[in-house]
ZAMARGU-4260 file (C-alpha; in steps of 0.2 Angstrom, whole numbers, plus 5000, padded with zeros to 4 digits):
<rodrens>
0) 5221/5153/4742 | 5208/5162/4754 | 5204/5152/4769 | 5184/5152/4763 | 5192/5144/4748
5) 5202/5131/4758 | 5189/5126/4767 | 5178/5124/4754 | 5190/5110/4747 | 5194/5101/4764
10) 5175/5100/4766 | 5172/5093/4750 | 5187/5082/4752 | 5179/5074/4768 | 5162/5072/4759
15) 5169/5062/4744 | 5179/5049/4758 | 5164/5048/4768 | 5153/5043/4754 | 5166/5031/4747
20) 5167/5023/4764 | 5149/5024/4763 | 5149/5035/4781 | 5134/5042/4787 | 5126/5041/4768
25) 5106/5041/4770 | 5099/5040/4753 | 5104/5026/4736 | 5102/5030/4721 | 5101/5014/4707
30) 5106/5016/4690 | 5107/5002/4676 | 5107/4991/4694 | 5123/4998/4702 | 5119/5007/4718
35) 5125/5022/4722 | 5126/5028/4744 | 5123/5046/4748 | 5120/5057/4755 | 5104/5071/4755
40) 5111/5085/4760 | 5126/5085/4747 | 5112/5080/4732 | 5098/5094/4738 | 5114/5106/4737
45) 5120/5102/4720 | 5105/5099/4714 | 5088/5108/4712 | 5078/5092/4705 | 5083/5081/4722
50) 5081/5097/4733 | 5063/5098/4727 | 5061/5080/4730 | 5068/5075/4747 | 5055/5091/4753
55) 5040/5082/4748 | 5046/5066/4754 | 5048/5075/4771 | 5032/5082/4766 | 5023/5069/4763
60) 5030/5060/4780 | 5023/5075/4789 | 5006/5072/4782 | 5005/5054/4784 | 5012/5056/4804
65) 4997/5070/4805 | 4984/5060/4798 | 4988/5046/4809 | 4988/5057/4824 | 4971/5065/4823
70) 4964/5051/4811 | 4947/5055/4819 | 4946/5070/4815 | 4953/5071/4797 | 4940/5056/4794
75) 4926/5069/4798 | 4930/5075/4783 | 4924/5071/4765 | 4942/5072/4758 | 4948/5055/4766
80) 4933/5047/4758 | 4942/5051/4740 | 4957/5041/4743 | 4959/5024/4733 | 4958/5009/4741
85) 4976/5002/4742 | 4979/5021/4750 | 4965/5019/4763 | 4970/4998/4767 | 4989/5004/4771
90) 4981/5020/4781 | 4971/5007/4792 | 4983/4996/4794 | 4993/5005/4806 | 4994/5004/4822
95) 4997/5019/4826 | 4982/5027/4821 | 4976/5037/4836 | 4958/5030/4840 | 4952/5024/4858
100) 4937/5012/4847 | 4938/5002/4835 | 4921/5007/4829 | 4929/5022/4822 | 4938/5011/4811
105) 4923/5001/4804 | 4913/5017/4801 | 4927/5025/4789 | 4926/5008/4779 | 4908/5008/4777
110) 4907/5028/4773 | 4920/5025/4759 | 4910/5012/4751 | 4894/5019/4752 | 4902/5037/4745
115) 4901/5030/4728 | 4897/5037/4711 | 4890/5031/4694 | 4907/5028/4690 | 4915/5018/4703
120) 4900/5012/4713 | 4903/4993/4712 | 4920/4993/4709 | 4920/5000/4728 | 4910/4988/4733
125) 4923/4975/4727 | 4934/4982/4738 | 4923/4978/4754 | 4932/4961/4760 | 4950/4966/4758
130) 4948/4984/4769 | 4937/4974/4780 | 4949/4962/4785 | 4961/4979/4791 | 4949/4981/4802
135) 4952/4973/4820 | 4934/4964/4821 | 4937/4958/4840 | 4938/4974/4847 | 4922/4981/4841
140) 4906/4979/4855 | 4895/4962/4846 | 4880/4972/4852 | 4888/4986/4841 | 4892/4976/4827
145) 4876/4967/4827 | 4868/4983/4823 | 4882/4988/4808 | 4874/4972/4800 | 4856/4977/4800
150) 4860/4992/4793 | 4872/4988/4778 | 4866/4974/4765 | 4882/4974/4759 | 4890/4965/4772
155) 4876/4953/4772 | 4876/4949/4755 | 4895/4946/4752 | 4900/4929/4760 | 4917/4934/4765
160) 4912/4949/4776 | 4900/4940/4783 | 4911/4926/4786 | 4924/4937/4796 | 4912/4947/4805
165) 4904/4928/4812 | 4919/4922/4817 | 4924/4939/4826 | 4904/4939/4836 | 4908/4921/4838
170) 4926/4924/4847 | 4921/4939/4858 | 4904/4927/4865 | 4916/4915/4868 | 4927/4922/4876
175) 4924/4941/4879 | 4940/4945/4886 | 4952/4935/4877 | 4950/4938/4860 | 4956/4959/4861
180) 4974/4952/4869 | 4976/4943/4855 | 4977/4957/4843 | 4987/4974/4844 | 4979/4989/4851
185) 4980/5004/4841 | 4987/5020/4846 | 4975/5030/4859 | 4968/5012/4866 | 4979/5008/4877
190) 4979/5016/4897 | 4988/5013/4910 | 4982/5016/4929 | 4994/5024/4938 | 4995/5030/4956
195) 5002/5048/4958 | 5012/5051/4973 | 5019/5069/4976 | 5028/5070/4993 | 5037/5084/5003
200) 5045/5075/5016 | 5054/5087/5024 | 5071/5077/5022 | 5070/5077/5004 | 5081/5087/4991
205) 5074/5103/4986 | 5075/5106/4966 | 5079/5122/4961 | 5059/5126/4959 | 5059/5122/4978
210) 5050/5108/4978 | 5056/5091/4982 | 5059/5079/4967 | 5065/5065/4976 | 5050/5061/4985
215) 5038/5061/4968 | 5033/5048/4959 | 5020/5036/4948 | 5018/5018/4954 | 5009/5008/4938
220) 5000/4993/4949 | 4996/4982/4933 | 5016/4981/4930 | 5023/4984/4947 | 5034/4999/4939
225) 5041/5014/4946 | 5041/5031/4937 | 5050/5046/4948 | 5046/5062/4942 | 5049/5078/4946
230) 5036/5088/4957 | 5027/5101/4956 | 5031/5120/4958 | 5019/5118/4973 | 5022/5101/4978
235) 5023/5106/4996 | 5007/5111/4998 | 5000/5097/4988 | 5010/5082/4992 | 5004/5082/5011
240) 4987/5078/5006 | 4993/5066/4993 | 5002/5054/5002 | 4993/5053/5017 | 4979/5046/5006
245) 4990/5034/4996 | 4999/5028/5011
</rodrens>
């Protein structure tokens, strides 16, 4: 036996314990309710059917990271307007999605449900209340939201929307800055100050781009917490200036 041979039937050897100790497996497969532990790599090898399908799953995990990434721009589009509703509540429902407002999020609701044909015109409209309530009410501007209502008969004519958006006008007069800590901000709201200090004392350990990375640093005031970072190419030159001013 060749050694490509031998190795071929060690490897294969060292799968099979592997999956029977159930080692590093990633994937199960149910059939007649027995499961099954896996692993991809070994089933996209073997076999064309789950090759073709573990691509579109990492495919379909590609799209869904993009779209959460530049949400506002895809949502420009008159694609995302297309989706069904239970595909647009999950969408919204992340907090991931990368807005700084939460208007953006209202607006996409209303533009689904006023992008309506002959054919599924009210049955949109149905679908008002439940992708409404995705939608993280407190963190819109009141003035902002006021003005959403004037302009949309459909949230004043349905009880239920105009129920939530009450109660959110009614928590954010009440308390204007409490109401958005007690919800989770999406991706792209939340900023942090921080206080950038690049230093070149002349003390301090030169990197191998000859600046000094010891000395640099961002100080977040709003959590007291340290971040050192490495300086700049030109940090000499810079740093002076810098931490003179933030001494």
């Amino acid at each position: 036996m060749d050694l490509t041979a031998k190795h071929g039937l060690v490897l294969l050897d060292q799968l099979r314990k592997m999956r029977e100790t159930e080692h590093l497996t990633d994937v199960v497969l149910v059939a007649e309710g027995i499961s099954f532990p896996c692993h991809r790599v070994v089933l996209a090898a073997f076999s064309p059917y789950f090759r073709v399908m573990f691509t579109c799953e990492d495919l379909a995990d590609h799209a869904q990271r993009y779209l959460r990434q530049h949400f506002v721009q895809v949502c420009q589009n008159e694609e995302v307007l297309e989706l069904e509703a239970h595909q647009l509540g999950k969408l919204l429902s992340s907090d991931d999605l990368n807005v700084s407002r939460e208007e953006s999020i209202l607006d996409v609701v209303l533009r689904w449900v006023q992008h309506s044909t002959l054919m599924d015109g009210e049955v949109r409209i149905l679908h008002l209340p439940e992708l409404l309530r995705k939608v993280r009410l407190p963190l819109i501007n009141d003035v902002y939201l006021r003005e959403v209502m004037k302009r949309n008969t459909a949230l004043l004519s349905d009880a239920e929307c105009l129920e939530m958006i009450n109660e959110a006008l009614e928590a954010t007069s009440m308390h204007p800055s409490a109401a958005p800590r007690k919800l989770k901000l999406r991706y792209g709201m939340e900023t942090t100050d921080l206080l950038l200090c690049v230093g070149n004392d002349s003390d301090g350990i030169r990197s191998r781009y000859g600046s000094y990375a010891e000395r640099s640093f961002c100080y977040a005031p709003s959590t007291s917490r340290t971040f050192y970072i490495t300086s700049p190419r030109y940090g000499e030159a810079l740093g002076s200036r810098v931490c003179r001013g933030c001494n």
